[in-house]
C-alpha positions in Angstrom: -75.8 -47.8 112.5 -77.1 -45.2 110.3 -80.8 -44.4 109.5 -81.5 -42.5 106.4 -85.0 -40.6 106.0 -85.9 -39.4 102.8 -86.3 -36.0 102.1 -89.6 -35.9 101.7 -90.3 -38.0 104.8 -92.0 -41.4 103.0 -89.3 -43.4 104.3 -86.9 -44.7 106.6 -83.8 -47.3 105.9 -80.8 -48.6 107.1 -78.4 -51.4 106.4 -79.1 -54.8 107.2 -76.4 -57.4 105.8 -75.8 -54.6 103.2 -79.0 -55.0 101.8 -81.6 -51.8 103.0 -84.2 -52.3 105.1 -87.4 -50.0 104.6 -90.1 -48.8 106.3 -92.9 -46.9 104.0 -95.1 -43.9 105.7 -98.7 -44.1 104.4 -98.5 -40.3 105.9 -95.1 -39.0 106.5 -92.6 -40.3 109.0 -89.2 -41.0 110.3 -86.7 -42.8 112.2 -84.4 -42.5 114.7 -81.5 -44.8 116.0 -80.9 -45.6 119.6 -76.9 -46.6 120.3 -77.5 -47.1 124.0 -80.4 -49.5 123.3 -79.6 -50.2 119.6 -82.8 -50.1 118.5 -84.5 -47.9 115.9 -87.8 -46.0 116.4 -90.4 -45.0 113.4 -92.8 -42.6 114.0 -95.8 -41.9 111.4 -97.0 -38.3 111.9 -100.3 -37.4 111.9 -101.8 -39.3 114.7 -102.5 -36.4 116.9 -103.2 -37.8 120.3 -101.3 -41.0 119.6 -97.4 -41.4 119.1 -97.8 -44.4 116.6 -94.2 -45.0 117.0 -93.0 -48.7 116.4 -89.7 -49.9 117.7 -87.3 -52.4 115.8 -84.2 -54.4 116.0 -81.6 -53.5 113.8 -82.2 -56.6 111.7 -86.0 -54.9 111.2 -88.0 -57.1 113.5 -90.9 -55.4 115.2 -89.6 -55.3 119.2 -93.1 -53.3 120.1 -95.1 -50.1 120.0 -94.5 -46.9 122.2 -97.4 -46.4 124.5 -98.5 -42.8 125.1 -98.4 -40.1 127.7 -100.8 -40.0 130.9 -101.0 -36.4 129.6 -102.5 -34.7 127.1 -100.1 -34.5 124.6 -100.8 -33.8 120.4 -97.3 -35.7 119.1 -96.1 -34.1 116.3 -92.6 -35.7 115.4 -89.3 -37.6 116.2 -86.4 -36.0 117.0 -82.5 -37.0 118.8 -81.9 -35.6 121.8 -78.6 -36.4 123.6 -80.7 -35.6 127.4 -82.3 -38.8 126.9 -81.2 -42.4 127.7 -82.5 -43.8 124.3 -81.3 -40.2 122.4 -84.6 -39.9 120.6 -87.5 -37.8 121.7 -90.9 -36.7 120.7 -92.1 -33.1 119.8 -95.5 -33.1 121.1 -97.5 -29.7 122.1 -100.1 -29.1 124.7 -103.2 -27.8 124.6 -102.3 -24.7 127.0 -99.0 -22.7 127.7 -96.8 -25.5 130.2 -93.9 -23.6 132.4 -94.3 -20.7 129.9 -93.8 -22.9 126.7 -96.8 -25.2 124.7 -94.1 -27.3 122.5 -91.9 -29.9 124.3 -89.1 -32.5 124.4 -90.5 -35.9 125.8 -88.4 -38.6 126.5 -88.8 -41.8 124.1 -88.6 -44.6 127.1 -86.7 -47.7 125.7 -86.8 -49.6 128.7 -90.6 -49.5 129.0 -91.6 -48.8 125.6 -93.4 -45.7 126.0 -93.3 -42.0 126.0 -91.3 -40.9 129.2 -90.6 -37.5 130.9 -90.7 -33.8 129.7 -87.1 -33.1 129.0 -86.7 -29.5 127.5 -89.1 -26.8 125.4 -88.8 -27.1 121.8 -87.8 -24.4 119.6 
C-alpha cells in the first residue's frame, strides 16, 4: 500500500481497485499508512489542541477518529516512525521545555484509536 500526499499538502490518495481514492484538506494535511494495522491515518493541520486525525480502511471507509492526549499537547503534523506499533506518529509541541526538548514524537495508538506515548524529541 502506497499513500501519496501532494506536494502542497491538499491531498492524500492511494489505490483502491486501481481507481484513487482521495481525501481533500480544507487546510493542509496528510496521510500515513499503517502495515502492521493496515490502516491509513489523515491528519488536517491546523487544529492546535486537537489531532483531527481520521483513520480508514484501505478500501476508504471511515474506521474512527484519534482521540487526544490527557496532556497538553499543540499537534502540529503526521509523521512515520518505525518505534511505534502503528509506524505513524504525531509532532506535537508543549507549552514548556519537556526532558530538555518542547517538540515530540507521540505514538498514533491503533489499537485504541488515539494518541499514545511520548516516543522520541523531534528534530
Amino acid at each position: 500500500m502506497i499513500v501519496e500526499n501532494s506536494e502542497n499538502f491538499d491531498w492524500s490518495r492511494w489505490l483502491i481497485d486501481g481507481e484513487y481514492f482521495y481525501i481533500r484538506y480544507e487546510n493542509l494535511g496528510c496521510a500515513a499508512y499503517s502495515p502492521h494495522y493496515d490502516m491509513i491515518v489523515s491528519m488536517e493541520y491546523g487544529g492546535k489542541e486537537n489531532v483531527q486525525a481520521t483513520v480508514f480502511s484501505i478500501q476508504g471507509e471511515i474506521l474512527g477518529e484519534i482521540a487526544n492526549s490527557d496532556e497538553d499537547i499543540y499537534y502540529q503534523y503526521l509523521s512515520e516512525n518505525p518505534a511505534a506499533k502503528s509506524n505513524i506518529s504525531v509532532i506535537g509541541s508543549y507549552d514548556s521545555i519537556v526532558n530538555n526538548f518542547q517538540d515530540w514524537q507521540f505514538e498514533i495508538d491503533l489499537d485504541d484509536f488515539k494518541v499514545g506515548k511520548r516516543l522520541s524529541p523531534a528534530y
